[in-house]
Every structure is written in C-alpha cells, then in structure tokens.
C-alpha positions in Angstrom: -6.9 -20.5 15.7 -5.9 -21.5 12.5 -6.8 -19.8 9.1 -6.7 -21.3 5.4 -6.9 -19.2 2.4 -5.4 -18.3 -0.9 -4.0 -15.2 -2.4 -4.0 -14.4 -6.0 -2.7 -11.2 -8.1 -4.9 -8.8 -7.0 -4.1 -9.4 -3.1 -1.0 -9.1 -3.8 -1.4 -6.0 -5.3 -4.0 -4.1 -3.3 -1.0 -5.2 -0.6 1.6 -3.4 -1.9 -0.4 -0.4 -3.1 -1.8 -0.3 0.7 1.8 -0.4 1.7 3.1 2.2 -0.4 -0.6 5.1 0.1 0.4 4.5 3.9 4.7 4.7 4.0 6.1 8.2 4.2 8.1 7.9 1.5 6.1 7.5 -1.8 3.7 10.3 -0.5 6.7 13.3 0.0 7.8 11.8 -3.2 4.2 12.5 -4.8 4.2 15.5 -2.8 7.4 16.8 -4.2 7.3 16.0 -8.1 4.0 17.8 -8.2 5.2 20.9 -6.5 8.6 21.0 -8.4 7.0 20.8 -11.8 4.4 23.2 -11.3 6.7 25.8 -9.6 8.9 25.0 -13.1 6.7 25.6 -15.1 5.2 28.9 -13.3 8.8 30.3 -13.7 8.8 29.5 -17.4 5.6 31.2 -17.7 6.8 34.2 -15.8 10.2 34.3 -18.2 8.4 34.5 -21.0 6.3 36.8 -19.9 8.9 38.9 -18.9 10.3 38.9 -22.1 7.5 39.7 -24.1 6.5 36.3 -25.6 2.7 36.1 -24.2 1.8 32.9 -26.4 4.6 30.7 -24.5 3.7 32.5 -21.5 0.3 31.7 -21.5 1.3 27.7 -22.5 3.7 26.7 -19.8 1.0 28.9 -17.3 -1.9 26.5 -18.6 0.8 23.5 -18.1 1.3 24.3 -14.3 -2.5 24.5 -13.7 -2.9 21.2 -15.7 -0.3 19.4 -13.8 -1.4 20.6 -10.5 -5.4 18.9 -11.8 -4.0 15.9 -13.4 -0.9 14.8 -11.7 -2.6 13.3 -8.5 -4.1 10.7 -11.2 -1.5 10.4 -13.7 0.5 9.1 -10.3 -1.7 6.9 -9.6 -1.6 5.1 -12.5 1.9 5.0 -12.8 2.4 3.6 -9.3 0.0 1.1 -9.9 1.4 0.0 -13.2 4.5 -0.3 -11.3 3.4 -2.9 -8.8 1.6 -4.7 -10.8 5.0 -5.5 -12.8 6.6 -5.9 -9.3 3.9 -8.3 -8.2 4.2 -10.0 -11.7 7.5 -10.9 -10.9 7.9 -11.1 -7.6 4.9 -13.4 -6.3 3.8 -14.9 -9.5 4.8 -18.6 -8.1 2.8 -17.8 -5.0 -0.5 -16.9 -6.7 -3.3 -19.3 -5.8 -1.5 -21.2 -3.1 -3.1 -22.6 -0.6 -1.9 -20.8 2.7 -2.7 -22.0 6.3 -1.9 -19.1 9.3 -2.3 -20.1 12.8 -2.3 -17.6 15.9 -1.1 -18.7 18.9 -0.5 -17.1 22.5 2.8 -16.2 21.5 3.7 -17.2 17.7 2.1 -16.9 14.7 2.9 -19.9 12.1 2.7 -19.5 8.6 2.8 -22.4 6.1 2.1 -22.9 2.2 3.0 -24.9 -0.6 6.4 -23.8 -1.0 7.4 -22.1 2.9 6.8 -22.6 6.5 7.8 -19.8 8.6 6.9 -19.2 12.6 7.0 -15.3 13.7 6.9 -14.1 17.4 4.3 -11.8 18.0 7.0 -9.5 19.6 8.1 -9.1 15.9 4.3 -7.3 14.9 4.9 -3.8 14.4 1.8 -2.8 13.1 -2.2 -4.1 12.3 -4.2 -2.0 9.4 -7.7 -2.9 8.7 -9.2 -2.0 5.3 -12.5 -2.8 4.3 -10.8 -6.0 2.4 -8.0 -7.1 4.4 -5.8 -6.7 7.6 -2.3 -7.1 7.5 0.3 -7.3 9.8 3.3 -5.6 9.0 6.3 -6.9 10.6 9.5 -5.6 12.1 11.5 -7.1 9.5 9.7 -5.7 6.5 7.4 -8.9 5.7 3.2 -8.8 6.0 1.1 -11.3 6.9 -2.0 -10.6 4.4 -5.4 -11.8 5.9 -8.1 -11.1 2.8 -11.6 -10.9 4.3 -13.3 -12.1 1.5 -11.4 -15.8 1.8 -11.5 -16.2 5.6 -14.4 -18.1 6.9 -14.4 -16.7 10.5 -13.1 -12.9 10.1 -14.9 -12.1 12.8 -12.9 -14.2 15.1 -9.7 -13.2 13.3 -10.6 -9.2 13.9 -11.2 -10.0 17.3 -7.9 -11.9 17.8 -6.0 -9.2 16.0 -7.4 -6.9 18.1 -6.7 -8.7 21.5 -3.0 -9.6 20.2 -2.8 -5.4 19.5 -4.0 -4.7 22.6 -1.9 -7.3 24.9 1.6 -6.3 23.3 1.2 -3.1 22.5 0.7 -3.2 18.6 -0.5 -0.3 17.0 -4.4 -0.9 15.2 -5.1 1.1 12.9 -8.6 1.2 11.1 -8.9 2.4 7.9 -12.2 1.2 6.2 -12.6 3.5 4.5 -8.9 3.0 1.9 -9.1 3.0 -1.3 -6.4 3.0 -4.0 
C-alpha cells in the first residue's frame, strides 16, 4: 500500500526529540549532569560549613536542592533548542515536500521531491508508536516518519506495521502515551 504525505518542521522535530527521550545515551547523560552538580554543590555546602562560613553554606546547599527541582526542565529546554537548530539546518530543504512511501512484501520504497530510496524490510530494526506518529527506525541510523495526522488510512498502515513486526521479527513498541 502506498502512502502520500508531507513533513514540515515540527515532524521533524518531534522526530528527533522522540529519538533522543528513547536512546540510552542522552538519558545517562541527563542522568549524570544532574547528579554531578548536585553532589558539587553539596560538597561546597559541606566545606563551608566546615569552615565556619554558614551564609555560603546555606547558598550552595539551596543551589543543590534547586538544581535537583529545576534541572529536569532547564534540560528540556536546552535539548529542544538544540534540535530545533539541528532540524533548522539539517531538513530545512525537505520541509513541506510531498513524500510518497509504499510497503511492499518485502521492500519499502520511499520517494520525494528530491530522493528515491528502496529499503529491505530486513533492514527495520525497530517500530515506536506515539499518539502522533510511528516510525521505523532503521539498521543504518535513518527513520522512516509516518505522521498520523497526514495519512489518510492509518489504520491500515498500523495494521501493516504491525503484521511486518510480527512476520520478521521487528520489535513494536507502543508508547501512546510520549510526550516531549
């Protein structure tokens, strides 16, 4: 079955902040920035209480527990400003283009305005759903983005996903529920 849609910025976008909330990588680093600074910051509030400077003391102790509240959310908005320079210069000539995907028994074809590209289906490694989009992650680092909102059968596309999962052992993952 063939599919015709178009992407623009935000696709783009919610695509590469999807990718990055789900690798390993950018989580340990959130992970570990957070915990560094605050276990800094908890020393320096312990050395200065330990030399008998209670006013610094008290400040870098009120910085931990702020960066342990905030950080999550400063993050957040640091990664996203981030990709959306990324996808700024990155996909800018691809925003709005027309883009026509076809699933077949063993291929999936991909063609817009500017590339045509045919994938083997033994090159999926991977099928999220989000309440906006599934994607396809491929062995070689590229995604096939399918946005829910701009396909007129999604119903027949989650299906086909599904069956193509199931027959060649992809790994489906639902996550409805995602949110930036």
């Amino acid at each position: 079955m063939t599919y015709t849609f178009s992407l623009d910025k935000n696709d783009y976008l919610t695509h590469q902040l999807f990718l990055a909330s789900v690798t390993l990588h950018a989580k340990e680093q959130i992970k570990n920035s957070r915990i560094i600074w605050t276990v800094t910051y908890l020393m320096l509030s312990f050395c200065f209480y330990s030399e008998k400077k209670p006013l610094l003391s008290i400040f870098f102790l009120i910085a931990a527990i702020a960066w342990v509240i905030f950080y999550p959310a400063y993050a957040k908005k640091r990664h996203q400003k981030h990709f959306e320079k990324h996808v700024n210069t990155m996909f800018q000539d691809k925003f709005d283009d027309n883009c026509s995907i076809s699933i077949e028994d063993q291929l999936i074809h991909s063609k817009d305005e500017h590339y045509e590209m045919k994938v083997s289906l033994a090159e999926v490694k991977h099928i999220y759903e989000t309440s906006d989009y599934f994607y396809a992650l491929l062995k070689s680092g590229l995604t096939f983005i399918f946005p829910r909102q701009k396909i007129e059968n999604v119903n027949a596309l989650e299906d086909q996903l599904r069956d193509i999962a199931a027959k060649n052992q992809i790994s489906f993952t639902e996550m409805t529920d995602w949110k930036w």
